[in-house]
N, C-alpha and C positions, 0 to 999 in steps of 0.2 A: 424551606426547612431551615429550620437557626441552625448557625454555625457549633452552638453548643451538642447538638442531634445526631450532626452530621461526621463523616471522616472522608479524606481525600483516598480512592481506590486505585495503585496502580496495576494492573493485570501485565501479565505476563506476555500475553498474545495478542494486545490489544491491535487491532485492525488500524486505528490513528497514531501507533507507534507508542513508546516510552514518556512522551513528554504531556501527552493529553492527559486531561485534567478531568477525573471520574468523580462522583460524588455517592456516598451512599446513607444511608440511616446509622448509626453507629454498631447497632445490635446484630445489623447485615454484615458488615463489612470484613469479619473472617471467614464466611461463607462464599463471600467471593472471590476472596484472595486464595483462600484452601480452601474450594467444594468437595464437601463429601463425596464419595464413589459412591453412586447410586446400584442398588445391583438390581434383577429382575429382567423385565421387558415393559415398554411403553410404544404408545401408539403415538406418533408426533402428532400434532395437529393439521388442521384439514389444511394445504396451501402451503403446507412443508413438504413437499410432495408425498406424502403419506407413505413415510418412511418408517419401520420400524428399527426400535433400538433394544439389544441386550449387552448390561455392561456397560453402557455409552458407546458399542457397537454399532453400526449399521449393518444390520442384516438382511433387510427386505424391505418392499413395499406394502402396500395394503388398499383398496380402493371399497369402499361400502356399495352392497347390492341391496337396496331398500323397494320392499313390495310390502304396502301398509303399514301395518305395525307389526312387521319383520323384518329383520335385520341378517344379511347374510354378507359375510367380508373373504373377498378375493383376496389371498396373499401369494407374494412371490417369494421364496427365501433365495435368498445368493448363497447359504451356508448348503442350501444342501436339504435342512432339515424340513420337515413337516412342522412348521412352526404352530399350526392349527392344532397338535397336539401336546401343546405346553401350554402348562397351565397356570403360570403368569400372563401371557400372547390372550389364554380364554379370557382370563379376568381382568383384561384391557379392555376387549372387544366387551363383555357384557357391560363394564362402566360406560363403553363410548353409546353403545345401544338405550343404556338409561338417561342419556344427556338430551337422547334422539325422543325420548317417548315412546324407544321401541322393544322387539324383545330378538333378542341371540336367538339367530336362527339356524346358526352354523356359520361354517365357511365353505368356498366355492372353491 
């Protein structure tokens, strides 16, 4: 990346301390210094321990129960809630289900 492109990023929390030396694209580089508050729910990725997020909350798990071209996902909420019945949570699972080639078949 040229030096022109680029801006030095330093984060807040960064895990290598205050003095490491970040690098980002220039157009990135207030989104990582100030990210936005995402709101909603997300399904993290598979090997994240399939963790769900509201808010940038962790609220639960989630693990996929796939029989053919159906798609049925286990959740655990720590909140409490019936997360199967939020309808950010659905429209996570039916995106993760179209990545799969599959179809929402519920939750377990």
């Amino acid at each position: 990346m040229s030096p022109a492109r680029r801006v030095e990023v330093v984060l807040a929390d960064d895990p290598a301390g205050p003095r490491a030396k970040r690098w980002a694209v220039a157009a990135d580089g207030a989104a990582l210094t100030d990210p936005p508050n995402p709101a909603g729910a997300r399904l993290l990725a598979r090997f994240d321990p399939y963790l769900q997020t509201w808010d940038r909350e962790l609220v639960g798990t989630w693990r996929p129960r796939a029989s053919g071209r159906r798609l049925r996902l286990a959740t655990v909420s720590w909140t409490g809630e019936d997360l199967s019945q939020d309808a950010a949570v659905v429209e996570q699972a039916e995106a993760l289900a179209g990545t799969r080639g599959q179809e929402l078949a519920g939750f377990v």
